[in-house]
C-alpha positions in Angstrom: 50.5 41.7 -24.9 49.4 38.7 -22.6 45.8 40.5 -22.3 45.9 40.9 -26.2 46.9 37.2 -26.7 43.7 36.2 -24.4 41.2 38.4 -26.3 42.2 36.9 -29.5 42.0 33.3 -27.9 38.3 33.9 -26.5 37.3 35.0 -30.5 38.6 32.2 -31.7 36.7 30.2 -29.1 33.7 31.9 -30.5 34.2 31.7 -33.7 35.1 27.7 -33.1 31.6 27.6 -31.8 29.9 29.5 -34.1 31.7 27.1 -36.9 30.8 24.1 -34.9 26.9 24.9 -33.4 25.5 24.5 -37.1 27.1 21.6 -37.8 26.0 20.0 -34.7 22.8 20.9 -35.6 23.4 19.9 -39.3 24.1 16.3 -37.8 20.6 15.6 -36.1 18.4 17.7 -38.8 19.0 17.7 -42.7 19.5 20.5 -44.9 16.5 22.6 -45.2 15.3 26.2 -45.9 14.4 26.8 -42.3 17.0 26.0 -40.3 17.4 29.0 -38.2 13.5 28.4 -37.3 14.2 24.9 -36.1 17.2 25.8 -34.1 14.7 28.3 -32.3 12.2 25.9 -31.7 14.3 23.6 -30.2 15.6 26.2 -28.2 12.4 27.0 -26.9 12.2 23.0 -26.5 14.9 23.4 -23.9 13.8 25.5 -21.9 10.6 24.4 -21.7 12.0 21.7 -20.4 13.9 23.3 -18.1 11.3 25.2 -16.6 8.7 22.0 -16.5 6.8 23.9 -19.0 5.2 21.0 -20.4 2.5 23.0 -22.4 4.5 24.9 -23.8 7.3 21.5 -24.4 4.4 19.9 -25.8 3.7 22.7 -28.7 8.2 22.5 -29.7 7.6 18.8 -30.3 4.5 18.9 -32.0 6.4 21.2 -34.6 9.6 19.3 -34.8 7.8 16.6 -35.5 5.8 18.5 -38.1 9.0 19.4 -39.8 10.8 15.2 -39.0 8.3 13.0 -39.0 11.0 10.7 -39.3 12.2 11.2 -35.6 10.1 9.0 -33.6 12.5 9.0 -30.6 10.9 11.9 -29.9 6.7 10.5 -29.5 7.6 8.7 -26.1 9.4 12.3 -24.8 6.1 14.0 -26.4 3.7 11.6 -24.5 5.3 12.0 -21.4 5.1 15.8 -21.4 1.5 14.9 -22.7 0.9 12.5 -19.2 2.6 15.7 -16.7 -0.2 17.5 -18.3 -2.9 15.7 -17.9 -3.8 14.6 -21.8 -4.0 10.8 -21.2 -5.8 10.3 -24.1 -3.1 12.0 -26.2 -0.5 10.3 -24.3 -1.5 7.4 -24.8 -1.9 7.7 -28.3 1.6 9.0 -28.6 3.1 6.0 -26.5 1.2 3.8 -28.7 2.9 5.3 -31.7 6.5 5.0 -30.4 6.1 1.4 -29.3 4.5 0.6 -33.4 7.6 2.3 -34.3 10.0 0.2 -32.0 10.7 3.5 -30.2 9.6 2.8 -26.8 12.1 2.2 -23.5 10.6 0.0 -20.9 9.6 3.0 -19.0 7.4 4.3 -21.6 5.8 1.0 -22.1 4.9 0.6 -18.2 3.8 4.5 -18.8 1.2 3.2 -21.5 0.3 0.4 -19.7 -0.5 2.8 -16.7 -2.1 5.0 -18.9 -4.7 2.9 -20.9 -5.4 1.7 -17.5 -6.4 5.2 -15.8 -8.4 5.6 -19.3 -10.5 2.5 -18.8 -9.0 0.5 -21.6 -8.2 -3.0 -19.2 -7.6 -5.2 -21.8 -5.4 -3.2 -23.7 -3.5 -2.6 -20.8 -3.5 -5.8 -20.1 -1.9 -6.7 -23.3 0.9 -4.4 -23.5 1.5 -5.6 -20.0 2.2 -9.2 -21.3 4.4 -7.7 -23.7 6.5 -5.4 -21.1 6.4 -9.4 -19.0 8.8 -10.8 -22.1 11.4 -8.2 -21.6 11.1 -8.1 -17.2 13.6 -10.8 -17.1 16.2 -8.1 -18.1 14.5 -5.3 -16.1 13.1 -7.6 -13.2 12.4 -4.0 -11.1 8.9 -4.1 -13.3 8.0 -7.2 -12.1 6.0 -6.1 -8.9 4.8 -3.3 -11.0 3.7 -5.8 -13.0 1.9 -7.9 -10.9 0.4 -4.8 -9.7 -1.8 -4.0 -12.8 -2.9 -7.5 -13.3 -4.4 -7.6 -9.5 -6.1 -4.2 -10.3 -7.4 -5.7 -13.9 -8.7 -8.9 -11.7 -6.4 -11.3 -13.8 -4.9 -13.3 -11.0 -4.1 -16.0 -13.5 -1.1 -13.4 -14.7 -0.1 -11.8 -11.0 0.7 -15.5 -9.9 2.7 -16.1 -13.2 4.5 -13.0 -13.0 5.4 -13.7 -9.3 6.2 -16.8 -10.0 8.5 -15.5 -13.0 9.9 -13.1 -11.1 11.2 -15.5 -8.4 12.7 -17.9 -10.7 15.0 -14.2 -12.0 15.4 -13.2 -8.5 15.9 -16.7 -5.9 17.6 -14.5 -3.5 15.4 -11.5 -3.5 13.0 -11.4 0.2 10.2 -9.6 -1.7 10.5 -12.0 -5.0 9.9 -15.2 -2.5 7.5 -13.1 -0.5 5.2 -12.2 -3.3 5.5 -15.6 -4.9 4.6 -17.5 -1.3 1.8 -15.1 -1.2 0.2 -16.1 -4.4 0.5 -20.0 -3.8 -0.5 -19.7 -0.3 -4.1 -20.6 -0.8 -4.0 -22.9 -4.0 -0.8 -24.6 -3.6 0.4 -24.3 0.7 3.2 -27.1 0.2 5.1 -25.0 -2.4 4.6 -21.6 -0.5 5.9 -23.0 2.8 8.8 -24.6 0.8 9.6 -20.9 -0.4 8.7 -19.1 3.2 10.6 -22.0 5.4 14.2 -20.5 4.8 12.8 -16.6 5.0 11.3 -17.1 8.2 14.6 -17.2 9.6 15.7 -14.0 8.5 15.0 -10.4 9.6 12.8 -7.4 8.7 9.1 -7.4 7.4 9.0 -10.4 5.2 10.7 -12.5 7.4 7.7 -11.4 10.6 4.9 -12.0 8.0 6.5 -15.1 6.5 6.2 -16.3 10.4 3.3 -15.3 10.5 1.9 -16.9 7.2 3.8 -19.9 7.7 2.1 -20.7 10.8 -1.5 -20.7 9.5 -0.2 -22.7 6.2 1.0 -25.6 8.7 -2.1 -25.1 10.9 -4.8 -25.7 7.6 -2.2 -28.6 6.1 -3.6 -30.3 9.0 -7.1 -30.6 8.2 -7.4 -32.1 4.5 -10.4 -30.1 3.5 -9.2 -27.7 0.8 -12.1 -25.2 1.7 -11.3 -25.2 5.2 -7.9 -24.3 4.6 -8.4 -21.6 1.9 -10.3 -19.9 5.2 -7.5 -20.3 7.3 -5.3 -19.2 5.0 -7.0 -16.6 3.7 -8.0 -15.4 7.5 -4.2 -14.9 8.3 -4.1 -13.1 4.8 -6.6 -10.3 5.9 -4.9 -9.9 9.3 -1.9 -9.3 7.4 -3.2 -6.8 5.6 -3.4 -8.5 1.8 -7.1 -8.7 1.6 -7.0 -8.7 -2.0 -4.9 -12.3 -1.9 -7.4 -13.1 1.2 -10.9 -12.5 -1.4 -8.8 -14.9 -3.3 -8.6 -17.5 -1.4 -12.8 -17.2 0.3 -13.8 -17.3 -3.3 -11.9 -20.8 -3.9 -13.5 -21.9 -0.2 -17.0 -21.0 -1.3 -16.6 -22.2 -4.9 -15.6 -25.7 -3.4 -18.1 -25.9 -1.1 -20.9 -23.1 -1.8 -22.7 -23.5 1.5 -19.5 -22.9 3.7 -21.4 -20.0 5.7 -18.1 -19.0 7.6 -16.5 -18.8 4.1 -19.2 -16.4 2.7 -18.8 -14.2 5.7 -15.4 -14.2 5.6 -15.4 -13.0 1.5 -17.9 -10.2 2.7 -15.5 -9.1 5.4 -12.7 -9.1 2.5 -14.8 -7.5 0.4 -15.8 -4.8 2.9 -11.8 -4.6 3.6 -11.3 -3.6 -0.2 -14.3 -1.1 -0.2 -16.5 -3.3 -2.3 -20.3 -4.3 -1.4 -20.2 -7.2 1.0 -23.7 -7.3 2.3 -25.0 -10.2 -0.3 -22.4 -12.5 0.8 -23.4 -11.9 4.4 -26.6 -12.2 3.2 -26.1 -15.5 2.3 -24.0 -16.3 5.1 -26.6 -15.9 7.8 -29.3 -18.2 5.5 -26.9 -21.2 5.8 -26.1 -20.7 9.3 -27.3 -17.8 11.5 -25.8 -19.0 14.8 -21.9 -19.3 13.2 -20.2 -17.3 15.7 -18.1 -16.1 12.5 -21.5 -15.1 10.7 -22.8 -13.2 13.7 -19.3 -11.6 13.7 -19.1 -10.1 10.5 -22.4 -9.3 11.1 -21.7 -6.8 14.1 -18.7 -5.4 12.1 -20.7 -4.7 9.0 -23.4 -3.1 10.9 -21.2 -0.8 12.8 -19.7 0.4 9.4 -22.9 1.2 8.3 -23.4 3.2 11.4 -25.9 1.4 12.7 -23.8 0.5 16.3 -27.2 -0.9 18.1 -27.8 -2.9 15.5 -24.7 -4.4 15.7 -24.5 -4.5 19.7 -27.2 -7.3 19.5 -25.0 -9.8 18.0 -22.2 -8.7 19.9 -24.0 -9.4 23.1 -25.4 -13.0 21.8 -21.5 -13.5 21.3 -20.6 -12.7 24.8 -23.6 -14.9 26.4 -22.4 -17.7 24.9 -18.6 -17.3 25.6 -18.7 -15.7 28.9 -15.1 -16.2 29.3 -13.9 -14.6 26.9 -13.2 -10.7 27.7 -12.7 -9.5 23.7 -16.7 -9.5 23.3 -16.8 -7.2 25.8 -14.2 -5.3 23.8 -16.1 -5.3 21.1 -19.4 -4.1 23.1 -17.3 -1.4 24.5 -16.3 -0.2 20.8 -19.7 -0.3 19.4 -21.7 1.5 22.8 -18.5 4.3 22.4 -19.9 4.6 18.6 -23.5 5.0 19.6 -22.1 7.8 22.2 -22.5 6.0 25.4 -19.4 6.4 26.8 -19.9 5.5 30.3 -21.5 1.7 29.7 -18.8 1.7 27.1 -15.8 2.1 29.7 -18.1 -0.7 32.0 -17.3 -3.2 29.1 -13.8 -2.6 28.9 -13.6 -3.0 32.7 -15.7 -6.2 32.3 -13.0 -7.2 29.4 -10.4 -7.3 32.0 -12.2 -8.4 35.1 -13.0 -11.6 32.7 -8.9 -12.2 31.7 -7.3 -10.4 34.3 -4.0 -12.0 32.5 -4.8 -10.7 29.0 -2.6 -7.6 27.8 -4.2 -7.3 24.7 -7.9 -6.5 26.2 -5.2 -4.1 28.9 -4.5 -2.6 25.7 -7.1 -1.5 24.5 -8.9 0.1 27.8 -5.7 2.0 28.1 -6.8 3.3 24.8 -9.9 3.4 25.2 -9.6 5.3 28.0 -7.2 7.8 26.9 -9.4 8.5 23.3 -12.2 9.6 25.6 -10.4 11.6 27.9 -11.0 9.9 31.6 -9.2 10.0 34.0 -5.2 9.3 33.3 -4.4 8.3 36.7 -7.7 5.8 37.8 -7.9 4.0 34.2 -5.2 5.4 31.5 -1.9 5.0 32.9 -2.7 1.4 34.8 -4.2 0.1 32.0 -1.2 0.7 30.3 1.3 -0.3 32.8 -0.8 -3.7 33.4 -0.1 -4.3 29.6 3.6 -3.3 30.1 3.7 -5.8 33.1 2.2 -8.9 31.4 4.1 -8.6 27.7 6.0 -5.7 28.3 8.7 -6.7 24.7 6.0 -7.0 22.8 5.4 -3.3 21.1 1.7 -2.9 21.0 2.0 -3.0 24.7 5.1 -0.4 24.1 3.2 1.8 21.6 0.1 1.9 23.8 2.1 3.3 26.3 3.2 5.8 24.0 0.3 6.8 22.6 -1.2 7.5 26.1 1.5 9.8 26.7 1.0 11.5 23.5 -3.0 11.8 24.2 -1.7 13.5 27.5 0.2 15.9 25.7 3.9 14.0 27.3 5.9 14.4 24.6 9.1 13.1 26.2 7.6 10.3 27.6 5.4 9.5 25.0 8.6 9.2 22.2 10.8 7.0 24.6 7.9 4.4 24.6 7.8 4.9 20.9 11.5 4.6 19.9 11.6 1.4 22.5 8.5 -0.2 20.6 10.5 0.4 17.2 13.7 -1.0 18.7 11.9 -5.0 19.0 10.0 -4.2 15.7 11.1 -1.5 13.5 8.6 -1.5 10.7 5.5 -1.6 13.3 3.0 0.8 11.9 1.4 2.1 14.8 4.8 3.0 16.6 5.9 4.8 13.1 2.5 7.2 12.9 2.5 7.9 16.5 6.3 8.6 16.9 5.3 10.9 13.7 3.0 13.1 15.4 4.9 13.0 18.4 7.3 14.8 16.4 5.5 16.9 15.0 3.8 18.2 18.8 7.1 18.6 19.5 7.8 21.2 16.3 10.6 18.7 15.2 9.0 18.7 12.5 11.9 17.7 9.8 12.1 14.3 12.2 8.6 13.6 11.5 8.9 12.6 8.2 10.2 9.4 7.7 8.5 7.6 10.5 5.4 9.1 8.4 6.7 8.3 4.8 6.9 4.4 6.4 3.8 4.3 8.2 2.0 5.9 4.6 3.2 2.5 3.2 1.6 -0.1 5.9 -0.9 -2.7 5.0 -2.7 -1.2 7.2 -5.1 1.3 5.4 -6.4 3.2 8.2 -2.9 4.4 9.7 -1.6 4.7 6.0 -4.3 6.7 5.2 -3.6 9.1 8.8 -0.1 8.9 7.7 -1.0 10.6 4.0 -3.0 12.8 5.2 -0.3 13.9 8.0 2.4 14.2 5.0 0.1 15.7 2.7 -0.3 18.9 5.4 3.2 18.8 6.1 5.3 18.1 3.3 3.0 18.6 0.3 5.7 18.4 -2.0 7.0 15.1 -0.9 3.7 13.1 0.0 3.3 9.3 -1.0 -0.1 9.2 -2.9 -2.4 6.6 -1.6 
């Protein structure tokens, strides 16, 4: 009886549903003579969906909206199956339609600014941008997105407002003051060391590059020259890693004074920095002054890009003549005789580097890297190069991270992650530490561990360990890899 009363409960369950499933459907679509077909379609919709068929999702909303061209709620979903697939021009056009419609979330108006952008069309993407910069105040996580597109359509005018904007919505937020510092730094330094004094005191990255910045901002407020201190400023800038802000601030400095010749090397070594063509403004650089030690500088980097390390060794060795106490020329001898594949009067500069400042860790530093790159001996140059480091600044943790990266180069894995985990301890967002701990790992077959000390490292300023730190993610966890 009980088993009887339970089958006759599940049919009326059915039936319930049956009655009801129509007029669900009856509530979202109006009467028509093909409803069966639609209620397929959508169907088909679904599980499209499901499945991240977005072809075949595509061809269900295409026909829905054949049948309701009334339902424009459903363009934006269309145009984003449209974007997974690749049709950017049809996405766009779809986004476009939802937003004339006033059917367009936030999300899908960033997606169409994103879009027109990958398709070319700046200015319209600059416009919709503007338009998604009304409603940020309510949605302030598209404000760095924001300033983002601007940068990339050359519109500094609108990055600085946005940051700016986004500051004023956010006071408390590190990355808000960070970002708004950054973009006064070179045309207004009283206002961005008002906003980086209090976050200097705090803890993590902004805080270190708020230091950092601060410092040089004090340093050019002491010389009244406006282009002087857009080089100063802008100097820190590219050692920090935001060479786009530092092109900024050379192009001020050479449009104040246009025959500053450090100034036009300096925008040629951003440029370089950004993968532009910096050779005219070095060009012009060495006109107005030839014997700049800043000039001759840029000079020996740009020529060793090219690949043309001789080349550049002869303004590297004019530097050292002329400052024959300071060991970093030899450095920079050593780097550029290593690239031309003379390693042996390469590892005589670095020795020279030392001999000169016996007290320096950094030049240390790099012979113990030097040394270990190019395979010599551990035990005559490797190891007490990097325990001569560890001696003179052994908290700071490039001397730590050298030492680890020896002992990963020797194939000590052990070793090699203690001086990595100890260099992460003083400064835990220091890129090198983070890659080489990440291949450590991954020596080691820990591989799982390998993967956030890689995700970070993919998102340093630096762009030659980011770009390691893709490429290490994209072979080992292809379907989690931060795009460049």
């Amino acid at each position: 009886m009980l088993k009887l009363k339970f089958q006759s409960l599940g049919r009326q369950a059915l039936l319930a549903v049956m009655i009801v499933l129509p007029l669900v459907f009856l509530t979202y679509f109006p009467i028509s003579p093909r409803p069966f077909k639609e209620i397929e379609i959508i169907t088909r919709l679904y599980q499209a969906e499901v499945l991240n068929n977005h072809e075949k999702a595509i061809t269900q909303l295409r026909m829905l909206l054949d049948y309701y061209p009334q339902r424009v709620d459903w363009l934006e979903r269309l145009a984003f199956h449209e974007l997974e697939q690749g049709q950017l021009e049809e996405a766009a056009a779809d986004f476009q339609r939802a937003w004339q419609a006033d059917a367009i979330s936030d999300e899908g108006l960033f997606a169409l600014i994103q879009t027109l952008f990958d398709l070319g069309e700046v200015t319209r993407a600059v416009e919709f941008a503007l338009i998604l910069g009304e409603k940020a105040e309510s949605s302030p996580e598209y404000f760095p997105k924001l300033m983002e597109i601007f940068q990339k359509a050359d519109r500094w005018d609108l990055a600085n407002q946005t940051a700016q904007r986004w500051v004023i919505v956010q006071p408390k937020n590190t990355q808000a003051v960070w970002n708004a510092a950054l973009f006064r730094s070179y045309q207004d330094p009283e206002e961005a060391i008002r906003l980086l004094t209090p976050l200097s005191g705090g803890r993590g990255k902004e805080a270190r590059q708020a230091a950092s910045l601060l410092e040089a901002l004090e340093t050019a407020q002491e010389n009244p020259d406006p282009a002087y201190q857009r080089v100063v400023i802008g100097q820190r800038l590219g050692e920090l890693g935001y060479w786009d802000v530092a092109e900024q601030a050379f192009s001020e400095a050479v449009s104040l004074t246009p025959n500053y010749a450090e100034g036009w090397a300096l925008l040629a070594e951003a440029r370089q920095n950004l993968g532009k063509d910096g050779y005219p403004d070095l060009r012009r650089a060495f006109e107005l002054n030839p014997v700049s030690d800043i000039v001759q500088t840029a000079m020996a980097l740009y020529w060793r890009r090219q690949d043309q390390p001789l080349v550049a060794l002869g303004y590297l060795r004019t530097l050292a003549e002329k400052h024959p106490d300071e060991g970093r020329w030899q450095v920079e001898i050593g780097a550029a005789l290593a690239q031309s594949g003379d390693l042996i009067e390469a590892l005589h500069a670095y020795r020279r580097a030392v001999e000169i400042e016996p007290e320096n860790a950094e030049l240390w530093r790099a012979l113990a890297i030097f040394s270990a790159l190019h395979g010599f001996d551990p035990q005559s140059y490797t190891l007490p190069a990097a325990q001569r480091a560890l001696d003179l600044d052994g908290n700071n943790p490039a001397s730590l991270d050298t030492a680890g990266f020896v002992y990963l180069q020797m194939g000590e894995w052990k070793e090699a992650e203690q001086f990595l985990q100890q260099a992460l301890k003083v400064d835990e967002s220091y890129a090198p530490a983070l890659l080489h701990l990440g291949q450590v790992y991954l020596e080691m077959g820990r591989t799982s561990q390998a993967y956030q000390p890689l995700r970070r490292a993919a998102e340093s300023q630096d762009a030659v360990i980011a770009l390691t730190a893709q490429r290490l993610l994209q072979r080992y966890f292809p379907d989690q890899t931060i795009q460049p």
